[in-house]
C-alpha positions in Angstrom: 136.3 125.7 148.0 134.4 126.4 145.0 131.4 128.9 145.3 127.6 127.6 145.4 124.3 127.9 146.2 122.1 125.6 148.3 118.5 124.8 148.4 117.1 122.5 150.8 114.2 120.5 149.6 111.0 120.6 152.3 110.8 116.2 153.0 109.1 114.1 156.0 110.3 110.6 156.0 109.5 108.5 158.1 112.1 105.1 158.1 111.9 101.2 159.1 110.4 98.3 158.9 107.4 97.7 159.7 106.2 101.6 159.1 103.3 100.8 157.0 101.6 100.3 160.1 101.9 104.6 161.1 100.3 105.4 157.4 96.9 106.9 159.1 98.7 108.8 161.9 100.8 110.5 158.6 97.3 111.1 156.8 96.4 112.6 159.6 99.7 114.9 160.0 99.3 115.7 156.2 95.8 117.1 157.7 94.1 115.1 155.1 90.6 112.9 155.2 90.1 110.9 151.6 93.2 109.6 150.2 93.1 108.1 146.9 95.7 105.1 146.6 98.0 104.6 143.6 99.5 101.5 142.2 100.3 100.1 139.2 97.8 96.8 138.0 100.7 94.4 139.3 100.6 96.0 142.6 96.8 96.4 143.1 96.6 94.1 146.2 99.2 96.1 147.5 97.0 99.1 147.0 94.4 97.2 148.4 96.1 96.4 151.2 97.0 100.0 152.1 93.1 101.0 151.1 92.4 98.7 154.5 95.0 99.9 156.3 93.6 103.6 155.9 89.7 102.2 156.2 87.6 105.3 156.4 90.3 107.6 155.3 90.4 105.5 151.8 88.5 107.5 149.2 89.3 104.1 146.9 92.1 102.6 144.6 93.3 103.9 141.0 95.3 100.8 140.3 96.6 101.6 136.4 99.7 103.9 136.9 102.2 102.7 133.9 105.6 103.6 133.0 106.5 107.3 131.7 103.0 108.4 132.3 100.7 108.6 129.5 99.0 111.7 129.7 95.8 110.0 129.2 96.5 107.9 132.2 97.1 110.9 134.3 94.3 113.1 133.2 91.8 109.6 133.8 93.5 109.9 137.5 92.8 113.2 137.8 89.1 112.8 137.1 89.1 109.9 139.4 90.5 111.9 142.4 87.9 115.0 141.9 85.2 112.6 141.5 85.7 110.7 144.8 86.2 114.0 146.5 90.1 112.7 147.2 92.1 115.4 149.3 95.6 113.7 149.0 97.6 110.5 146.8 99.2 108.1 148.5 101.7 106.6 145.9 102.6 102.4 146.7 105.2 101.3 144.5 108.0 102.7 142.1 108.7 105.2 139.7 105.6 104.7 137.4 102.9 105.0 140.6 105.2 107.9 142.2 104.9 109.9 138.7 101.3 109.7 138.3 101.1 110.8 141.4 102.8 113.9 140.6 100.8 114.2 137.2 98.2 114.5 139.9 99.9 117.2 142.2 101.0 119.3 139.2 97.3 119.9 138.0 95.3 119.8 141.1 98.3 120.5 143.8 96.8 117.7 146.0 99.5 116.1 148.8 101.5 112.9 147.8 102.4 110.3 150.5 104.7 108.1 148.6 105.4 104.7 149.7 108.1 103.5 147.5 108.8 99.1 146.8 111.6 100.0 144.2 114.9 101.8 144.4 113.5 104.6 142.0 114.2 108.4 144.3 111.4 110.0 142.3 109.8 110.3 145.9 112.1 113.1 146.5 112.5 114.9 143.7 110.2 117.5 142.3 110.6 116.3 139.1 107.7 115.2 136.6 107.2 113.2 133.3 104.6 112.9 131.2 104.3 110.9 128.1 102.1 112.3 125.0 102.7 110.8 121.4 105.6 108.8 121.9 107.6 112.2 123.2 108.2 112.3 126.9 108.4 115.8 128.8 110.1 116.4 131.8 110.3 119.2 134.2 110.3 120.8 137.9 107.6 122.0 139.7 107.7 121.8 144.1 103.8 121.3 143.7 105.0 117.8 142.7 107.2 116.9 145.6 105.6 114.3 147.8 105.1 115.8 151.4 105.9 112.7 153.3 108.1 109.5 152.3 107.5 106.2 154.2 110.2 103.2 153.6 109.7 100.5 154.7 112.2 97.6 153.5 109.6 94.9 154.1 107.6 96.3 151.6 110.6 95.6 149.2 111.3 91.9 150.0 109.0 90.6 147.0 111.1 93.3 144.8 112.5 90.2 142.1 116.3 90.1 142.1 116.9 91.5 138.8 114.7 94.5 139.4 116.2 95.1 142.5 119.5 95.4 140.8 118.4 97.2 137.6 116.2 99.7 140.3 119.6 100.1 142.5 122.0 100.9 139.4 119.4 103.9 138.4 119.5 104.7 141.8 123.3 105.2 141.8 123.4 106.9 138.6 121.7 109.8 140.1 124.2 110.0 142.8 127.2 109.9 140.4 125.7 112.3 137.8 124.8 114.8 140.7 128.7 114.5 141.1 129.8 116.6 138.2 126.1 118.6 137.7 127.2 122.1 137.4 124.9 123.0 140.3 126.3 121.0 142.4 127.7 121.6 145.8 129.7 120.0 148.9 126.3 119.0 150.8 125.2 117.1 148.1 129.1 115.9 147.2 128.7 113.8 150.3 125.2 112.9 150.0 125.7 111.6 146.7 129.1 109.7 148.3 127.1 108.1 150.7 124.3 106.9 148.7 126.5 105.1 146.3 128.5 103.8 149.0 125.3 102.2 150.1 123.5 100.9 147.5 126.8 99.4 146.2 127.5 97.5 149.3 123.5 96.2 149.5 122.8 94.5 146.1 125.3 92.2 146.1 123.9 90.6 149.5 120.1 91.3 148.1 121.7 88.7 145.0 123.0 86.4 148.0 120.2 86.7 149.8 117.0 88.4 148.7 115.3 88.3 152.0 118.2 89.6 153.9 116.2 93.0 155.3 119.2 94.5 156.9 120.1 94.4 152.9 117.2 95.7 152.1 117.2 98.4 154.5 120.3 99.6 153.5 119.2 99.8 149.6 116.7 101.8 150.6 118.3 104.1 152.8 120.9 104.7 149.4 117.8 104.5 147.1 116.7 107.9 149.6 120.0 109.9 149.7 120.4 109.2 145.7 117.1 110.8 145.0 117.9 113.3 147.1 120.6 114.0 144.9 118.2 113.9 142.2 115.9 116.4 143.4 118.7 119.2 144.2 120.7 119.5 141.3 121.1 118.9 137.5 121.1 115.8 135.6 123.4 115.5 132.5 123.9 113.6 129.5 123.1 110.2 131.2 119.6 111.2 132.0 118.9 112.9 129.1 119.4 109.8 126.8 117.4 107.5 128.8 114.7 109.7 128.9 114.8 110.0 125.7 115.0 106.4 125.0 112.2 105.2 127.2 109.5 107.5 126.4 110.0 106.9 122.8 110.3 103.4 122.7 108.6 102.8 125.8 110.9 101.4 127.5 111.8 100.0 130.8 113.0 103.2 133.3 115.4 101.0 135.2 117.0 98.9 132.7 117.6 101.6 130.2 119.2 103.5 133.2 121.3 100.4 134.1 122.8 99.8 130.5 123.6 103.2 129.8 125.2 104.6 133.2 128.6 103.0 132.2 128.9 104.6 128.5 127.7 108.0 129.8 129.9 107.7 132.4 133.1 106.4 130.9 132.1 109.3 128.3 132.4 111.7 130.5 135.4 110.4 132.7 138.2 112.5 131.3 136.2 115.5 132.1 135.1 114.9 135.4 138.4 113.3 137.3 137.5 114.6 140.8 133.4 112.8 140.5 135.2 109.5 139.3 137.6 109.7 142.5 134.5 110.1 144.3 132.6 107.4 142.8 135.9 104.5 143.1 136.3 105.5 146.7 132.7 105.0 147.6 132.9 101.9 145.6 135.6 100.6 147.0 138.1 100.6 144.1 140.7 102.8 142.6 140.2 105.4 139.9 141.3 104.3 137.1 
């Protein structure tokens, strides 16, 4: 047994279908009264939808979150929250929405309920980006971690195929670089496991079937432990270059992360034998 150190990250999630419904009663466990409502421009009458769902709790929707969060984007946010008096974010969508959110949280340390329709994990992770001239900055900060997660698969059943297979693969390479990260240890050796295991086993039946929501369900479930994975240890190489990549060619998170994940990891295979062993068995195949 090798020697490590574990940190648990704080998290409230709250998990099924049909959740969307128990948004007000977690406002209301948040200890929150005017929640400002995230989304990105394609997902505004899904912000507007949760807006309703709040009713008098809704301090109004900032529906322009974009990908690797412009600066300017965040700081307009910002203004918008003190302005309506907003004492928490909820975040409804994927990585873009969720990291604006934070951009939020890191400045004004108001609470984040994230509601996530993509396979992203940056709703467990205390990680940040921001995006200023072309060059995109990352870092860690537990201001930024949202308080409470809701996932709720039904939410993701308009989630287009190939997004929901580009989304899943950026999903698993968190879980497979957290294999070899040299903070790593056992608890999150299994989580990782796990969360590959599932999101491998659900995208092929969301291709069969994109409405299947036990499919669904389970992406989501392996979207969850990935991030988690995410959020507790180191990223490497493969996360480095896609960062990179996107924030200075602006370019899309989960794609990028779904062509390189094979090179970085075929890269690294010599070095890591024990990760790939992990990764074929919870893939169902051999090592090669």
């Amino acid at each position: 047994m090798r020697d490590f150190i574990y940190v648990a990250q704080p998290a409230r999630v709250v998990f099924g279908a049909g959740s969307l419904a128990k948004l007000p009663q977690e406002i209301e466990q948040l200890g929150a009264r005017r929640a400002l409502v995230l989304s990105t421009s394609e997902q505004a009458a899904d912000a507007e939808r949760v807006s309703r769902t709040l009713g008098d709790r809704s301090a109004g929707v900032f529906a322009k979150a974009v990908m690797h969060v412009p600066i300017e984007t965040a700081r307009e946010a910002r203004e918008v929250a003190r302005r309506l008096d907003a004492d928490c974010a909820v975040a409804i969508g994927g990585g873009s929405t969720t990291g604006l959110g934070k951009a939020i949280a890191l400045d004004s340390g108001l609470p984040i309920l994230a509601i996530p329709t993509t396979y992203a994990g940056s709703e467990v992770t205390p990680i940040y980006g921001l995006t200023e001239a072309g060059l995109k900055r990352t870092g860690k900060d537990p201001r930024v971690l949202p308080r409470t997660v809701l996932y709720d698969p039904q939410l993701t059943l308009t989630l287009p195929v190939g997004l929901s297979i580009t989304s899943g693969m950026n999903a698993i390479a968190h879980a497979a670089e957290g294999l070899y990260a040299r903070d790593g240890n056992p608890i999150m050796d299994l989580i990782a496991e796990e969360g590959i295991r599932a999101m491998a086993q659900a995208l092929p039946r969301i291709h069969r079937s994109p409405q299947d929501i036990e499919a669904r369900s389970d992406a989501l479930y392996g979207a969850w432990l990935c991030g988690t994975v995410l959020g507790n240890v180191g990223m490497a190489l493969h996360h480095k270059l896609c960062h990179t990549l996107g924030g200075s060619f602006n370019l899309p998170h989960a794609e990028v992360h779904a062509v390189v994940l094979p090179h970085a990891i075929a890269y690294n295979a010599p070095a890591i034998p024990q990760a790939i062993e992990r990764m074929a068995r919870a893939l169902g195949s051999r090592a090669p």
